[in-house]
N, C-alpha and C positions, 0 to 999 in steps of 0.2 A: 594634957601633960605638956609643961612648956621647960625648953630649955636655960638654962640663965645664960643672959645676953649672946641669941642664937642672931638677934639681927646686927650685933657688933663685928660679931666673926664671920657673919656670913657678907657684909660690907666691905669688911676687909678682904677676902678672899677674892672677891670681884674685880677688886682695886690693884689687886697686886695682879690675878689672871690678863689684867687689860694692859697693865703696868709692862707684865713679862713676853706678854703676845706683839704689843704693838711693837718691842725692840726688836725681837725675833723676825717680822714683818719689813721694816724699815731697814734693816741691813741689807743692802746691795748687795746681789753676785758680782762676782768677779769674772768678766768675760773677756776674751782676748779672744785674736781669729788667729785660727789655724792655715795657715797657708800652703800652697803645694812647695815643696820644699823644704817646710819648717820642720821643726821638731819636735815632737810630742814624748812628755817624760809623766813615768808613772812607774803604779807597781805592774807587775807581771803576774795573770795568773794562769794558769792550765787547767780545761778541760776534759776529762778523758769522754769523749762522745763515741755509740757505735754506728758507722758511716753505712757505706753499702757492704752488702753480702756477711754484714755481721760483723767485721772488720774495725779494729779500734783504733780512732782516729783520735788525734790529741788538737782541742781549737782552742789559742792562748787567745786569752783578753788583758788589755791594756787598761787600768782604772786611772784616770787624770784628771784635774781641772777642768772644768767646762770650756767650749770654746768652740767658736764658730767656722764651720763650712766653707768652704770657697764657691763662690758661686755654682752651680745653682741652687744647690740644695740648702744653704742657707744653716739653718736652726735646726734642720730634721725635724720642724714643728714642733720644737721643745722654746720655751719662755730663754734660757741662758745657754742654748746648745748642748750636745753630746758629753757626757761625763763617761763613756764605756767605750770601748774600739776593739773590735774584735781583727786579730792582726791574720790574715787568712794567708797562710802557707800554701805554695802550691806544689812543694817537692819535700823532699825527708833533709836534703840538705841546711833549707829554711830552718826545720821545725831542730833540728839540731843548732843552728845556732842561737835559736830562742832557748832551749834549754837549761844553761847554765845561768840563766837569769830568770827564774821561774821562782818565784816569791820576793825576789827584790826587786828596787826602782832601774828601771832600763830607760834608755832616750833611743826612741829611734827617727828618722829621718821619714818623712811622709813624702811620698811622690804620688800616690794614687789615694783618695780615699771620698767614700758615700755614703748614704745616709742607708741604714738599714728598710728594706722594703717589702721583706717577705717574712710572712709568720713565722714563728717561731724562732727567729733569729736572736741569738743572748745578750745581742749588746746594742747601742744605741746609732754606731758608726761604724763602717766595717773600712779600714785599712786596705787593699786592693796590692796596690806595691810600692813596699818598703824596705830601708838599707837598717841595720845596728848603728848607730852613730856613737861614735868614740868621745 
């Protein structure tokens, strides 16, 4: 049983897969470094995790543009750097000011941040200490 003109469409199909693959391929990321003090803008999103003693803890993540490390940590061994930043609260004051920006684009000010290094951690970069930038 043979198709009509199964090696026409099937030439074609190749043609355009290699046609569609190589642009997708050949488009460059967009990397920019992140510097101590810079400012990293994105969406917000929240967590809800249970911490110790069963206790629910709320761990916002920052979703952004790729971008690179300040020394040492570089790339986090990623090809274009960290695309996730988990913004690590260390008081209920913190986790209240992130809040009211929980689904929309926030910028905040980076003064500490490193590359994630233990299992199970959600995000790519974890944020250490940082201000809301106006």
């Amino acid at each position: 049983m043979t198709l009509y003109r199964f090696g026409q469409h099937l030439a074609l199909g190749l043609f355009l897969g290699a046609f569609a693959g190589g642009a997708i391929a050949q488009t460059p990321a967009k990397v920019r470094n992140l510097e101590i003090g810079g400012i990293l803008s994105g969406k917000l999103n929240v967590l809800r995790i249970k911490g110790k003693k069963g206790k629910r803890v709320s761990t916002f993540q920052l979703t952004s543009e790729p971008g690179r490390l300040p020394p040492p940590d570089g790339l986090c061994g990623l090809e274009t750097g960290p695309e996730t930043f988990e913004i690590v609260t260390t008081s209920d004051a913190q986790a209240s000011q992130l809040k009211p920006f929980v689904g929309k684009d926030v910028s905040i000010k980076v003064n500490e941040v490193a590359c994630a290094h233990e299992a199970g951690q959600m995000s790519e970069a974890m944020v250490t200490k940082w201000s809301v930038a106006k």
